[in-house]
N, C-alpha and C positions, 0 to 999 in steps of 0.2 A: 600529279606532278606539275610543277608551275614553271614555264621558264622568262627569264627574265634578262634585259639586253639594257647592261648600267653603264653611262658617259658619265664623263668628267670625273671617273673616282680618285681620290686622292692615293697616292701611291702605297703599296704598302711589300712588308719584303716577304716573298713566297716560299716557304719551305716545303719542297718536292717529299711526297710519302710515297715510299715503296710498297707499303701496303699499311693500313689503319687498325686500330683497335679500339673494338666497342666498347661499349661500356654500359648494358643495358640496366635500366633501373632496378632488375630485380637478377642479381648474377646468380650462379647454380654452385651451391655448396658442397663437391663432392669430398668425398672420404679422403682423400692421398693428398700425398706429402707435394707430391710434380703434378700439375696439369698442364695442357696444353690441348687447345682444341681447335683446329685451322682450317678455314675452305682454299681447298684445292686448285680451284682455278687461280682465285685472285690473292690466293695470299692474306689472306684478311684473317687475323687470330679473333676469334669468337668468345675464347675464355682462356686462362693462363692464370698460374701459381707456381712461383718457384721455378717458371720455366727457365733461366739459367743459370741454376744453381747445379753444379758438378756432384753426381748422384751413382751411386755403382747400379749398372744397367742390368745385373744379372743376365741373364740367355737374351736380353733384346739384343746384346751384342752381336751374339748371332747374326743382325742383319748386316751387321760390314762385313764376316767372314763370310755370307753369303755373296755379297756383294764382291768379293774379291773374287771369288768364283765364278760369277756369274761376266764379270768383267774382262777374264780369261777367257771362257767360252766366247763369249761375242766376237772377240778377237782375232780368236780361231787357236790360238795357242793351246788350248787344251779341248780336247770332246768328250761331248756326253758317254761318247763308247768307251774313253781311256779307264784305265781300271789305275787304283792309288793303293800302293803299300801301307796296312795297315800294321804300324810296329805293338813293340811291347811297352813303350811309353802310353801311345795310344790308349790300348787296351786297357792298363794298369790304371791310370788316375782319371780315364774318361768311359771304360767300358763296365763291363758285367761288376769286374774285379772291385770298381771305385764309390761303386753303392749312389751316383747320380744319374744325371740323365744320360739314358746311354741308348746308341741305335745295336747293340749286343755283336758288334764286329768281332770276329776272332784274330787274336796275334797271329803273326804272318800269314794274313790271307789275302787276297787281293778283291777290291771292292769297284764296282763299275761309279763314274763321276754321278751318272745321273741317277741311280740310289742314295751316293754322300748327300746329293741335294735335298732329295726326300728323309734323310736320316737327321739332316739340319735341321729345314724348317718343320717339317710335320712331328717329327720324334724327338727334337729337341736334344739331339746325339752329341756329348763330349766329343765323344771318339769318333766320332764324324767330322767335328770342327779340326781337331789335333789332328787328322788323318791331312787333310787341308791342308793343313801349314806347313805341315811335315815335307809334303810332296811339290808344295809349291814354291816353300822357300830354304827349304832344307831344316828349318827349325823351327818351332814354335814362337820364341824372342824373333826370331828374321820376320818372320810372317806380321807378328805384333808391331814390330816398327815400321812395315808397308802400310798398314791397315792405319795408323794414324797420319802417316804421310796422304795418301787416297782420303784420308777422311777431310785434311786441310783442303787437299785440291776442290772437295766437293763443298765448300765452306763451311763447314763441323768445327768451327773455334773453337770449340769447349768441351772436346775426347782426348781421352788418350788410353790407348790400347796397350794391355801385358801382355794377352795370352789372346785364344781366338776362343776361348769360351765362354766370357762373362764369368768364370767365379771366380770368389773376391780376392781381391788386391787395390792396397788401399791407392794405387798407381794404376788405376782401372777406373779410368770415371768417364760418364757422355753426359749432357743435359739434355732435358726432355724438347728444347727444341730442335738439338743437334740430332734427334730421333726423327723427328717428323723432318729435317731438311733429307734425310736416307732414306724414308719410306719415298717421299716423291721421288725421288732418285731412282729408287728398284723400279718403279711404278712404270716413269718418265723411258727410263734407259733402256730398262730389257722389261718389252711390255709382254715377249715370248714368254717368259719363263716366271713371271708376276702369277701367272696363275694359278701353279704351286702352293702360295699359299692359303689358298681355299678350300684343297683337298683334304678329307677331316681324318684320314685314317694312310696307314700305309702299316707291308707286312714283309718285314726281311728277317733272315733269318729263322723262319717259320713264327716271327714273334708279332704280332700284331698288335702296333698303337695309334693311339688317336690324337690326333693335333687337342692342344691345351685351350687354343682361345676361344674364350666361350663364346663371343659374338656372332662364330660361326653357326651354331644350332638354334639361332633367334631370329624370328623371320626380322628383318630391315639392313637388306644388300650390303653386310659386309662380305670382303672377300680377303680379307690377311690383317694383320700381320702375324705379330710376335710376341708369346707372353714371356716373364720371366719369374724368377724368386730367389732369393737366398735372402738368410736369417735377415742380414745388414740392409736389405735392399726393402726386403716386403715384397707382394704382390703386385709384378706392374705389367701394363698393356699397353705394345704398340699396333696401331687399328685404324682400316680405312676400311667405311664404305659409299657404296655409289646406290644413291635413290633418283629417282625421274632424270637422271642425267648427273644429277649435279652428286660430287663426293667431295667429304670432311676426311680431313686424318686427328687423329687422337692418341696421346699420351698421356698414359697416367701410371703413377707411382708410387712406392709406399703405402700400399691398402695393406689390411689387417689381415684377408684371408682370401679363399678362392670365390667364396661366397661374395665380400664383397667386391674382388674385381670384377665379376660375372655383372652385379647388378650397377653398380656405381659406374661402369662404363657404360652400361646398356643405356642411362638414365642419360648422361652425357651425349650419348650420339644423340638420341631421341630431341633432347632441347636445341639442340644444334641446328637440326635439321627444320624443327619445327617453329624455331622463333626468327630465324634468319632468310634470307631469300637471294639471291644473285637477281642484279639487274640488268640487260646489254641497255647502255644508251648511247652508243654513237660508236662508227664504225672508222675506221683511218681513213684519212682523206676527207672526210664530209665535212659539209658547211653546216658551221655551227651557230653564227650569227655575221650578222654584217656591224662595220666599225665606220664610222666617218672620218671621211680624211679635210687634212689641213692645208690648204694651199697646193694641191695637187689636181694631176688630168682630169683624174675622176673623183667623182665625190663620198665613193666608198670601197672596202674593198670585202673579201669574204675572209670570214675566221674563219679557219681549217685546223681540225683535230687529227694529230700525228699519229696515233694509236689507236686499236679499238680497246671503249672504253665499258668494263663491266663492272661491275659495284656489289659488292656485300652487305645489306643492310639487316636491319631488324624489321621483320614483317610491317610492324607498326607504323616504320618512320616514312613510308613508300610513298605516303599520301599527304605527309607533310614534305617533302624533297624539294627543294628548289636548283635548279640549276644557273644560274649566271655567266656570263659573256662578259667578265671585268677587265676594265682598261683604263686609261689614261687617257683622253681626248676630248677633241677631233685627236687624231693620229697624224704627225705632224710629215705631208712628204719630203723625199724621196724617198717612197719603201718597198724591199727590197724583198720579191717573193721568195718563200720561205722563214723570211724573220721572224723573232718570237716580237711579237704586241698584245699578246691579251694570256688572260689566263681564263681557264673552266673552273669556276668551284660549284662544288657540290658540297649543300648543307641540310640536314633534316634534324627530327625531333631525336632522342641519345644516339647520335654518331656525331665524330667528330667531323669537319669538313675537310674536305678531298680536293686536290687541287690540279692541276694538268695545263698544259702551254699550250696556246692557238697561237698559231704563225697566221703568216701573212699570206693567203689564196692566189694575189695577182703582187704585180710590180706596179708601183704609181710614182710616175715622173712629179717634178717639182713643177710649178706653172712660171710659165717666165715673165720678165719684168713686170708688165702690164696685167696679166691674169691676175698679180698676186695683188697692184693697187686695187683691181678691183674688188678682191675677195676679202680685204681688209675694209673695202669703203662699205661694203654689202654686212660685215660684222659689225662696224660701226652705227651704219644707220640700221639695221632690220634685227642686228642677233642671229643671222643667219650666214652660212659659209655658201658662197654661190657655188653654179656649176659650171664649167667650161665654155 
């Protein structure tokens, strides 16, 4: 990595990135309709197709109804101990009775929360989710209209919820990136109860099943999320894992069959992980280069970086990276610690360049009358700005 400290740049105008996307010379051709494949820390999308394209989520939906739940609990409004009326709605279009996925609840029985959760995510339970709604909003529709209101709060522009099941309704759509802004969310929010989804089986009812996502029996640290299916949808995975520290999340959608979510996801983490790198290169506060000043006390001041700054790359581009200290000067005083004067860019071989503000480290008075003839007479004959 080279860094480099450039005066007198001619100005040019900065657009601030929330996070970047690559574009590596050889991108990875998966099977589905949706992708979307993200590092976690920085936000940095690593691959994407169709990622905001409004797509029926089948059972991923499941993670807002978990998330309403889970949201509750944290709250304290509801406990893992409380037991939830399971009706004959329930039963009928989301149990034994309805021939999908079902945690096999019986009509008017009473169910403890912290099995609904396990009937959700691990068994993939209609009547687990409807039991949910039932009990928390008095209806299925009531529930459906929270879970999209929550889902705006949490910046999901691109859902809307009918039911708390995922099955179809052509008024039932998420995008795959509105998928992965939830998974961080469960991840982020309730990091207690995140680990539910790693557990590969569970047995209510005397009936014993095994969570669907395949990533989980493959050795490379996944630990959740949430598969789905229906006809209209295909085969889709929402899916985070964590390797040496660092985790990706993953959506993908519209695969052909189970065989190919199982492999065409596996193949997706695997590239992710292994073509990309996270970098830490500078920490908040630190001095990132010095700037020459213009008519002022002192003759320079420190560039300081407001953030700590970590970077997403392609393995490859680490060793071609350049970092820069660009500005505009000398830097002309009276400047005013804190002020933005400079910017960080960061450029390597395929990534786009990264940009970030360096303020001002000290305050530097203007020089008074006499200081300034002289700093002008010193520019004129030498090309140089004097000192004090």
């Amino acid at each position: 990595m080279k860094f480099k400290t450039f005066l007198r740049m001619e100005f040019v105008t900065v657009f601030w990135l929330a996070f970047a996307i690559w574009q590596p010379a050889q991108a990875l051709d998966i099977a589905a309709r949706q992708v979307l494949l993200i590092d976690y820390q920085t936000w940095t999308v690593l691959e994407e197709k169709g990622a905001d394209a409004a797509m029926p989520p089948s059972s991923m939906s499941k993670l807002m109804t978990a998330y309403m739940l889970f949201d509750a609990i944290h709250s304290g409004a509801i406990s893992l101990d409380d037991e939830f009326q399971v009706s004959e709605k329930a039963w009928r279009e989301g149990g034994a009775a309805s021939g999908g996925s079902t945690m096999f609840l019986e009509p008017n029985t009473r169910v403890r929360v912290e099995d609904i959760l396990r009937g959700i995510i691990i068994q993939s339970g209609n009547d687990a989710c409807i039991v949910v709604a039932e009990n928390m909003a008095g209806s299925e529709e009531s529930f459906a209209i929270e879970m999209t209101e929550k889902a705006l709060d949490l910046g999901m522009t691109g859902s809307n919820f009918t039911n708390a099941t995922g099955l179809p309704d052509p008024d039932h759509y998420m995008t795959a990136r509105d998928l992965a802004v939830l998974a961080k969310h469960i991840i982020v929010d309730f990091p207690d109860y995140y680990s539910l989804y790693k557990e590969t089986e569970f047995t209510y009812n005397e009936i014993k099943q095994f969570n669907r996502n395949p990533l989980l029996y493959r050795p490379g640290g996944a630990d959740g999320l949430k598969t789905g299916h229906t006809d209209a949808a295909g085969y889709g995975l929402t899916a985070s894992a964590l390797r040496d520290g660092r985790r990706l999340i993953m959506v993908a959608n519209g695969m052909e069959s189970t065989k190919a979510r199982s492999e065409e996801t596996a193949r997706l983490m695997d590239w992710g992980f292994r073509n990309f790198t996270n970098q830490d290169l500078f920490r908040a506060g630190e001095v990132v280069s010095d700037a020459e000043v213009w008519l002022g006390l002192d003759d320079t001041i420190p560039l300081i970086i407001e953030e700590d700054i970590t970077v997403t790359i392609p393995r490859r581009a680490w060793r071609t990276m350049e970092v820069k200290a660009a500005y505009e000067g000398p830097i002309a005083a009276p400047i005013q610690q804190g002020a933005q004067v400079a910017k960080l860019v960061i450029t390597g071989d395929e990534m786009e360049p990264l940009e970030y503000n360096l303020v001002a480290g000290a305050s530097v008075a203007k020089l008074g009358f006499v200081g300034r003839i002289k700093a002008v007479a010193f520019q004129v004959l030498f090309g140089l700005t004097s000192g004090t």
